[in-house]
C-alpha positions in Angstrom: 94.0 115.0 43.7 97.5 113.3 43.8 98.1 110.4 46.2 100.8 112.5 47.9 98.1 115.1 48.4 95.4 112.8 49.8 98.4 111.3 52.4 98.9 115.1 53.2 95.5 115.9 54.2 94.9 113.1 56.3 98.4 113.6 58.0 97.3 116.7 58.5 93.8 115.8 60.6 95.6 112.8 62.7 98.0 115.4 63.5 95.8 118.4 64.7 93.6 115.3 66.4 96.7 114.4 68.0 97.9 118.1 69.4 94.3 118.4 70.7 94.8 115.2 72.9 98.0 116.0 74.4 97.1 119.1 75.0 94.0 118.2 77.1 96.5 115.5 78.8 98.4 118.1 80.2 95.3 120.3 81.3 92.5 118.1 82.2 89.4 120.2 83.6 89.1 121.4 87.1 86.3 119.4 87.9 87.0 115.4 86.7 88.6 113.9 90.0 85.1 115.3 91.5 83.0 113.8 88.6 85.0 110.9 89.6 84.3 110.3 93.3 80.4 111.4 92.3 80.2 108.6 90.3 81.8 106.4 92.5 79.1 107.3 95.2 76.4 106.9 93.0 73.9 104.1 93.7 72.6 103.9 90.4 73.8 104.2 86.9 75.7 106.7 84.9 72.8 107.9 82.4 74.9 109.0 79.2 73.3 111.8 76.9 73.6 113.6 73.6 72.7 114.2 70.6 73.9 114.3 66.7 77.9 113.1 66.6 78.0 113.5 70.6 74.9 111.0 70.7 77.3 108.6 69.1 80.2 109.1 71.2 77.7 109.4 74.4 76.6 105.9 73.3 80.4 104.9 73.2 81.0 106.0 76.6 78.1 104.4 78.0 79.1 100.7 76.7 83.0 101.8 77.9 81.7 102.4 81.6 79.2 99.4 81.4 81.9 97.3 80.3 84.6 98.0 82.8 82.5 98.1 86.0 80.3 101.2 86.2 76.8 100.3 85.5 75.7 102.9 82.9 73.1 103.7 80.0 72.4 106.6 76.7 69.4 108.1 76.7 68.5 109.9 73.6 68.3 113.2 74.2 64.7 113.4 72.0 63.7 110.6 73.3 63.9 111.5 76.9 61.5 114.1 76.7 59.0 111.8 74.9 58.8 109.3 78.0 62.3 108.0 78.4 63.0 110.5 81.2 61.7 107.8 83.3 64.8 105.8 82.8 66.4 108.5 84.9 66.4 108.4 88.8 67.3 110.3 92.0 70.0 107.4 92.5 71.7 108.0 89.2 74.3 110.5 87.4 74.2 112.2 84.0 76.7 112.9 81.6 75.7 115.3 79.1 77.4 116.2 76.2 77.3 118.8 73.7 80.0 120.3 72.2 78.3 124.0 71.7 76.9 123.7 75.2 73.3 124.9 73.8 71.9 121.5 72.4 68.2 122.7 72.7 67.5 118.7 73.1 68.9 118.8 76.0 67.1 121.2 78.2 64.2 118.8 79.6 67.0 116.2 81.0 68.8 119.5 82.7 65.5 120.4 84.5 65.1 116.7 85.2 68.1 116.5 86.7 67.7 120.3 88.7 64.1 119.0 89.4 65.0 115.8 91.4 68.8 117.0 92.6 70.8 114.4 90.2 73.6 115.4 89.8 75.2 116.2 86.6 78.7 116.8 84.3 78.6 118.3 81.3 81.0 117.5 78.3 81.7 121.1 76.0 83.9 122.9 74.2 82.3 125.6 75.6 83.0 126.6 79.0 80.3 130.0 79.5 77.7 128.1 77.8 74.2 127.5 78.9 74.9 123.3 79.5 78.1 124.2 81.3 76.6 126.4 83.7 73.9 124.3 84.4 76.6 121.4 85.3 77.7 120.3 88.8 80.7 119.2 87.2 82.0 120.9 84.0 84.6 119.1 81.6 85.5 121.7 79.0 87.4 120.2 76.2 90.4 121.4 75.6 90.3 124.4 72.9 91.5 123.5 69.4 90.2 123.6 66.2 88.2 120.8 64.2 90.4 118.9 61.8 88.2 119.4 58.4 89.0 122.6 56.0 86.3 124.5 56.7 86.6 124.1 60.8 83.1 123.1 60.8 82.7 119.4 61.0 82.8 117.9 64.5 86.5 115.7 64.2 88.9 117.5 66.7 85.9 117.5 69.3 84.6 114.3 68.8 88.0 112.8 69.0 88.6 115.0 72.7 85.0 114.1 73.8 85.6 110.0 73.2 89.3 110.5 74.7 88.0 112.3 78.1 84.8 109.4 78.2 87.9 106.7 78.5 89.8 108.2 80.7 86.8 108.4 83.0 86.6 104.9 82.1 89.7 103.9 83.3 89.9 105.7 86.3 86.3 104.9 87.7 87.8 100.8 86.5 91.2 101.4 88.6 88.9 102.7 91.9 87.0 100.0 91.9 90.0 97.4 91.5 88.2 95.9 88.9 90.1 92.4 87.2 90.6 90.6 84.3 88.1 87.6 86.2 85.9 90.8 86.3 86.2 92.1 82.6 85.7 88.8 81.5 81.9 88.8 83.1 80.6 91.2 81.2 82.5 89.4 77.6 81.6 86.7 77.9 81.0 86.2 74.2 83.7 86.3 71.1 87.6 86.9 70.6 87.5 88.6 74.0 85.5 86.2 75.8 87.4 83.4 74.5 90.9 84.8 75.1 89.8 86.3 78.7 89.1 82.2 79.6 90.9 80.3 81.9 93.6 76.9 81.4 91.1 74.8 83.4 88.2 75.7 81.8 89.8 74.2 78.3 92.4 71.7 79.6 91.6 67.9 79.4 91.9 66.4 82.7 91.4 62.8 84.8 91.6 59.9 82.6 92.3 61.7 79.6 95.6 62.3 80.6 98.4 60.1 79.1 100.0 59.7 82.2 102.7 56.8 82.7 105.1 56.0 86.1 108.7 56.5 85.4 109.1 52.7 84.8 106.6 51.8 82.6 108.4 49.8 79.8 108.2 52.0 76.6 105.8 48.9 75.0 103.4 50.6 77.2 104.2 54.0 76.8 103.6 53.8 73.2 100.2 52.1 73.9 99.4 55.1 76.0 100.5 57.5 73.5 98.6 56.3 71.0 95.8 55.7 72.9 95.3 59.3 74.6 96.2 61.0 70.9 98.3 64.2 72.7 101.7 63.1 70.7 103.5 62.6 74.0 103.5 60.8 77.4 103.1 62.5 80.3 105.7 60.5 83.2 105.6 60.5 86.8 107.5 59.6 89.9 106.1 59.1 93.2 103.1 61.2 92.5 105.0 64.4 91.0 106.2 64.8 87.3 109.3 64.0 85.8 109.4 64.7 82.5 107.7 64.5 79.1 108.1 62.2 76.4 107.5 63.4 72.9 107.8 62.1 69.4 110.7 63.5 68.9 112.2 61.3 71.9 110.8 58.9 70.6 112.9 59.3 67.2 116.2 60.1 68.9 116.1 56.8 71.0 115.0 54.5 67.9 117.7 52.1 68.3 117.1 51.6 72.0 113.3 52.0 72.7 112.3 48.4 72.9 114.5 48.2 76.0 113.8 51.1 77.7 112.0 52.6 80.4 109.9 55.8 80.5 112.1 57.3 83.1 115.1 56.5 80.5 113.7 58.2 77.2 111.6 61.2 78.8 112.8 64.6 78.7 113.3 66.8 82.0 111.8 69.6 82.6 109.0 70.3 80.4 107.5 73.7 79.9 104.1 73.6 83.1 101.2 76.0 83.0 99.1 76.2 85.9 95.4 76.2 85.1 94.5 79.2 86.6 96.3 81.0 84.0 94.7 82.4 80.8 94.5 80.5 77.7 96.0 83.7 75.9 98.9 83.5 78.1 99.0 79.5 77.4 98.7 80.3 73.8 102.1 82.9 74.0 103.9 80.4 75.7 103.2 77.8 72.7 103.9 79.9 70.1 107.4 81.0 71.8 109.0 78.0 72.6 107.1 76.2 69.4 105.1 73.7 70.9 101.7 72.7 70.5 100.9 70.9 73.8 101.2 72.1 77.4 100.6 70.5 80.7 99.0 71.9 83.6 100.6 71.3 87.3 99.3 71.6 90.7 101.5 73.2 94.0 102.8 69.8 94.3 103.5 69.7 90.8 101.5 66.7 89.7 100.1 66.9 86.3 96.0 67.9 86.5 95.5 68.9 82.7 96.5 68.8 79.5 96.5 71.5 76.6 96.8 71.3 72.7 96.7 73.7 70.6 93.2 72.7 69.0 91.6 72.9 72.0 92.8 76.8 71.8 91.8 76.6 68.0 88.5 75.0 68.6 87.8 77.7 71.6 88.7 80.7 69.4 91.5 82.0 71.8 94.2 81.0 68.5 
């Protein structure tokens, strides 16, 4: 098989994949805005099933919704009617999926869920099937066919199945207003955690700060820069800030430094953060305007904190 035939093929899947989504995205099923507000009223947890390729994707679905604010878990379907039905309560909804709609596996949480009036949605490609009609709240997939050659292999449904989970997601995270402060509960850990933390939680703050009054004689100033080890001095004036000094200042006054006052070499205006910002959005800032150290301001604008780019390195935000 030539490269130009391999490239064909798998054109060829991502683009029936991709028909299949926006069609569903123009005709979502009848029922989801009620599956929505069901699960919204739910006192307990979303209880994710399947089994096969939809036991993967139910387990996807389940971390999605735990993830962004609706408390949820998978049940194997096998394993549920070997003892882990008890993980399913009166205050909980299920979401069953099975893309033929006649997962024999599933039956015992269906009469679980009949037995003790849970309600349930059903995920299928089949809309007259056994699963749907035992639903409260049917999503039928979209019909299309699966991507492979021999229109066997679960790829187009799979790919609708995991679409339809995240936009329950989403909308069940947008009802309940839920936040970046919110998301960043439940990461707490990694690339996300760390770029989901706050300025104030990395900044260096109180004495650490190399903070000088407007006429401090640059002797001093360098003392403090050296000192605090930041590359620049941070100067004040009656309690608020008025600019930055910088090694670079410190260059392009050479022949007058000795002589000078902070308030004479510092640079005006110096790029602020406030430290209730994100350190991703502190890290943007640095890399656009090509700095490596930012200082965090107050209302007043008196300088609170200081931020360098290893303390974003160190934290793993960079």
């Amino acid at each position: 098989m030539t490269q130009d035939e391999i490239s064909t093929i798998a054109a060829r899947v991502i683009s029936i994949e991709a028909d299949a989504l926006h069609q569903m995205a123009r005709d979502l099923p009848a029922d989801f805005s009620g599956a929505v507000e069901a699960i919204l009223q739910t006192k307990g947890r979303v209880i994710v099933s399947g089994v096969g390729k939809s036991g993967h994707i139910g387990n996807k679905i389940a971390a999605t919704l735990a993830s962004t604010g609706t408390p949820a878990s998978f049940v194997h379907a096998t394993e549920a009617s070997h003892g882990d039905l008890g993980m399913v309560t009166a205050a909980d909804f299920c979401l069953l999926i099975s893309n033929s709609g006649e997962t024999s596996e599933l039956s015992d949480i269906v009469a679980h869920t009949s037995r003790f009036s849970i309600p349930m949605a059903a995920i299928s490609s089949k809309p007259h099937s056994t699963l749907m009609q035992a639903a409260d709240y049917k999503l039928a997939l979209t019909s299309a066919p699966e991507a492979c050659s021999i229109g066997m292999v679960p790829t187009t449904s799979t790919t609708l199945t995991l679409a339809l989970g995240d936009a329950l997601a989403v909308v069940l995270m947008e009802r309940r207003d839920f936040q970046p402060d919110d998301f960043k509960v439940f990461h707490p850990g990694g690339k996300l955690g760390a770029q989901m933390a706050k300025v104030a939680q990395l900044m260096h703050h109180g004495d650490a700060l190399p903070i000088v009054d407007h006429q401090t004689p640059m002797q001093d100033v360098l003392i403090t820069m050296t000192s605090k080890g930041f590359g620049i001095a941070v100067v004040i004036q009656d309690g608020t800030l008025w600019g930055v000094i910088t090694d670079g200042d410190l260059r392009r006054h050479m022949d007058t430094l000795m002589h000078a006052t902070a308030g004479d070499i510092a640079g005006q205006y110096p790029v602020t953060i406030t430290p209730n910002m994100f350190a991703a959005e502190a890290l943007n800032i640095m890399n656009t305007k090509k700095i490596s150290v930012l200082l965090a301001v107050d209302e007043t604008n008196m300088p609170i904190g200081i931020l360098h780019i290893h303390d974003l390195l160190r934290a793993g935000v960079a």
